[in-house]
N, C-alpha and C positions, 0 to 999 in steps of 0.2 A: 649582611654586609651593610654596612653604613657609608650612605654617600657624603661626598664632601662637597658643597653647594656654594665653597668661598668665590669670589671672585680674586682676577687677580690685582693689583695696584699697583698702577704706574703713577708716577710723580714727575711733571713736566719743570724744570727747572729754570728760565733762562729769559729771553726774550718776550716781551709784550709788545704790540707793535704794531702801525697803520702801515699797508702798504697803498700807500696812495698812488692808483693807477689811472689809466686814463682815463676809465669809465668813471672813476671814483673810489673810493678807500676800502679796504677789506682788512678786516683783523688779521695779523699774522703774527710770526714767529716760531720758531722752528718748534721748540719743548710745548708751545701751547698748540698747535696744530696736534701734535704728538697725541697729549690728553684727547684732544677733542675725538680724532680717528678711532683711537685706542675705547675711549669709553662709548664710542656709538657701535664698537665690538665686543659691547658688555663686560668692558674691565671696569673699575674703580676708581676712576681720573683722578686728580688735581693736580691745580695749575698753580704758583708759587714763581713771582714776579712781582716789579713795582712798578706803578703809575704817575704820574704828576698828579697836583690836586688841580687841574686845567678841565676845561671843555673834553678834551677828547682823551682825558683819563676816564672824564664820567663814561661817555659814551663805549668805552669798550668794553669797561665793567656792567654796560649793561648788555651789549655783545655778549660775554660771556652768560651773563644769566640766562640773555633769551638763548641759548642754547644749553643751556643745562647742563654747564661747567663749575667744576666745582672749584675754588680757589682760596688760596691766602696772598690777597695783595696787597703791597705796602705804598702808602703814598708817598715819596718823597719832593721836597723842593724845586726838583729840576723838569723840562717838557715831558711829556710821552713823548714816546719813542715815535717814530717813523723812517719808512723809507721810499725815498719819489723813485717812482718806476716810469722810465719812459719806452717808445719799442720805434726800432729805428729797421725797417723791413721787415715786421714780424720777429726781431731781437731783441729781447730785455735786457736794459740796463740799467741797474740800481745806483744810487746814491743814499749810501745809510748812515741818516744823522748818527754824529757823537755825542756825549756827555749827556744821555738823556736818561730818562729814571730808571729802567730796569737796568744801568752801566751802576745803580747804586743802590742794589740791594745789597743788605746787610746782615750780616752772619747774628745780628739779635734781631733778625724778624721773628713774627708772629709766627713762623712755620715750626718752629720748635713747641711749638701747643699739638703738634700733631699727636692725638694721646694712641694711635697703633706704635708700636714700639720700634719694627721695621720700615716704617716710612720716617719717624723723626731720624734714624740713621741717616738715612738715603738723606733727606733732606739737607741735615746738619752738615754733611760732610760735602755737600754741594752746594752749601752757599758758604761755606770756608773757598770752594774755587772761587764761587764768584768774587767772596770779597779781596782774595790774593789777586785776579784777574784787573779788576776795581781797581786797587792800589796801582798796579803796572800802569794802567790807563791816567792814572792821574799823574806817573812822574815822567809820560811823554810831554 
């Protein structure tokens, strides 16, 4: 009997993103926390998001490295993403910026380089939502 020693791959899709709290900022976002849990569970992460080409685009992408995340991120024109957390008796409450870069990733990112066959699916057909997503947010 031969064993099968694949791992399995998840593909985190969606938010990159400062939560800047009271201590100070911590990387977040739902899809890319997702990767990170997921691969420190011995799956096959990547993370697939876009950054500003700003200060704290660099800095997340290097976030990401020092933890040994694997990614396709796109830089575009607009801020990184953030969100201010404040806590009002032990209660968080968010404010999370709009029109910031990963609201503009683009269905011709670099992720369709993904050369496993079932992850450029996955991919492709997830950043068609985000760019339908994307459009809706621009005609508020």
């Amino acid at each position: 009997m031969q064993s099968n020693n694949k791992k399995p791959v998840v593909v985190g899709i969606g938010e990159l993103l400062w939560d800047m709290l009271p201590t100070g900022k911590k990387a977040g976002g739902a899809p890319i926390n997702f990767v990170y849990h997921a691969s420190r569970l011995g799956a096959e992460g990547y993370a697939i998001s876009a950054v500003g080409d700003d200060g704290l685009g660099r800095e997340i992408l290097e976030e990401l490295d020092n933890n040994s995340i694997r990614y396709l991120i796109e830089k575009v024109p607009y801020p990184t993403g953030t969100v201010q957390v404040t806590l009002q008796d032990g209660v968080p409450d968010y404010i999370i910026n709009e029109r910031v870069a990963w609201d503009h990733l683009s269905p011709t990112s670099n992720a369709s380089s993904f050369s496993h066959s079932r992850i450029r699916a996955i991919a492709l057909l997830a950043l068609l939502r985000m760019a339908i997503r994307s459009l809706m947010a621009q005609e508020k």
